[in-house]
Structures are given as structure tokens and as C-alpha cells.
C-alpha positions in Angstrom: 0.0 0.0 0.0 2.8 2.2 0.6 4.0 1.8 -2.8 0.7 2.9 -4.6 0.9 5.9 -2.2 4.2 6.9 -3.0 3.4 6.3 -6.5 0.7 8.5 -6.9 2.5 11.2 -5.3 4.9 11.1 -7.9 2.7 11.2 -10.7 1.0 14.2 -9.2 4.2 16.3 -8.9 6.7 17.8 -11.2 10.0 19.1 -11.5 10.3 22.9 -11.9 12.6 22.2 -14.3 9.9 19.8 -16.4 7.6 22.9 -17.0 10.1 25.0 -18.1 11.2 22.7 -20.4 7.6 22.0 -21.8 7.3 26.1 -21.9 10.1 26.4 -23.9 9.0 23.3 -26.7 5.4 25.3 -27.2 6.3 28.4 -27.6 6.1 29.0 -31.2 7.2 31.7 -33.2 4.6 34.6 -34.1 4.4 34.7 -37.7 2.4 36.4 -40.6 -1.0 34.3 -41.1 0.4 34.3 -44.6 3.4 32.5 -43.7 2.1 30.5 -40.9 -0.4 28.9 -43.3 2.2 28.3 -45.8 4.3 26.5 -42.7 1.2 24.4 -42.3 0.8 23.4 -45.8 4.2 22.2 -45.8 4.1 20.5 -42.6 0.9 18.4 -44.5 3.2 17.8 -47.8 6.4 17.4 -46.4 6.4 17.1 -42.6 8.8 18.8 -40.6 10.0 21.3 -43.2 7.7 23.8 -42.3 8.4 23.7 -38.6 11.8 24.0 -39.2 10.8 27.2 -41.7 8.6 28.4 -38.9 11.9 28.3 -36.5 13.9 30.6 -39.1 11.0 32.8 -39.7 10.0 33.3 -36.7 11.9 35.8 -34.5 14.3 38.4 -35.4 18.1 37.6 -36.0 17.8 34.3 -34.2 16.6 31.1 -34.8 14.6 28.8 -32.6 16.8 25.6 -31.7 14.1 23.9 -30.7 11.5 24.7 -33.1 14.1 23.5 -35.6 14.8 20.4 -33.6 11.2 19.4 -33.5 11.2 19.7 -37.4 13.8 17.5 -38.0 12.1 14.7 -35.7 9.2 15.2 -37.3 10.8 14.8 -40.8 13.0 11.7 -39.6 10.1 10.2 -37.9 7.6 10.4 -41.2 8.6 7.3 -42.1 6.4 5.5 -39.2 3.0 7.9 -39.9 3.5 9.4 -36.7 6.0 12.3 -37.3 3.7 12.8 -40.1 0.8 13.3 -37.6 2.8 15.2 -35.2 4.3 17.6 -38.3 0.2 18.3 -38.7 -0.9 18.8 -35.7 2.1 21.2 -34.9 1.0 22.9 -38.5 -2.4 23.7 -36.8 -0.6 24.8 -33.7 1.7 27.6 -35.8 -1.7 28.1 -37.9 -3.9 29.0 -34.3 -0.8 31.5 -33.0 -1.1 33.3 -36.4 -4.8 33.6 -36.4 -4.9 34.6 -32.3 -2.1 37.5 -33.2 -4.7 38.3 -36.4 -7.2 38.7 -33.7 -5.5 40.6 -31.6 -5.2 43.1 -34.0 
């Protein structure tokens, strides 16, 4: 019984460090809804490329690392349908911070 307890106590908590790390993967770029929806198209096509696109793009003078990482695990993973998936569904996320920035102008 002790086990299960300690167990779900774990499972509850997290590191500091884990959040910050998960902050840093989804924060994506701000880009033009032009060229976020041309990222997304080429994230459908040919997955990953327009992630790693989206992390050249995307802010001034420097590129995201780990925007450009996730691309190119996306593109290697392709093979196995579910980078393919992933490059998609992190299309529609680039896609949403476009349209949200539209918005808020």
C-alpha cells in the first residue's frame, strides 16, 4: 500500500525544471497568417519542413533551436506515420498562434 501511495504522489508532482522545459517546446514563433499557413501546408506535404521554416522565420536575427529540432524529428520520424501526424498537428498549432495574433489586431 505504501507503494501505490508513494506512486501517486509522484505522478501528481513535477519538476520545476519539467515545466520550463515544456514552456520552452510550445512556444512558437509569431508569424504572418500568410506565412504561418504556408508552414502548415508544408508541414501536410512534407512534414517537418515547415516547422523547421517556422523556426527561421520566426523571431528576429535568431533562430529557434528547438522549433528546428522538432522539425527534423518530425521529418525523420515520417517514415512511421507518426511524425507525419505530429508535423500536422504542430502545423495547426503555428496556424492557431497566427490567427490569435490576427485577432488581436
Amino acid at each position: 500500500m505504501q507503494g501505490v501511495e508513494y506512486a501517486k504522489e509522484r505522478i501528481v508532482m513535477y519538476q520545476k525544471e519539467d515545466a520550463e522545459l515544456w514552456d520552452l517546446l510550445l512556444k512558437l514563433p509569431r508569424l504572418s497568417y500568410t506565412a504561418a499557413l504556408v508552414c502548415f501546408f508544408l508541414n501536410i506535404f512534407i512534414p517537418g519542413t515547415g516547422t523547421m521554416l517556422c523556426s527561421c522565420l520566426g523571431y528576429q536575427g535568431a533562430w529557434s533551436k528547438s522549433q528546428l529540432t522538432i522539425g527534423i524529428v518530425q521529418m525523420l520520424t515520417a517514415v512511421y506515420i507518426v511524425g507525419w501526424i505530429f508535423s500536422i498537428y504542430w502545423g495547426w498549432l503555428i496556424l492557431q498562434e497566427a490567427m490569435k495574433d490576427k485577432a488581436e489586431v
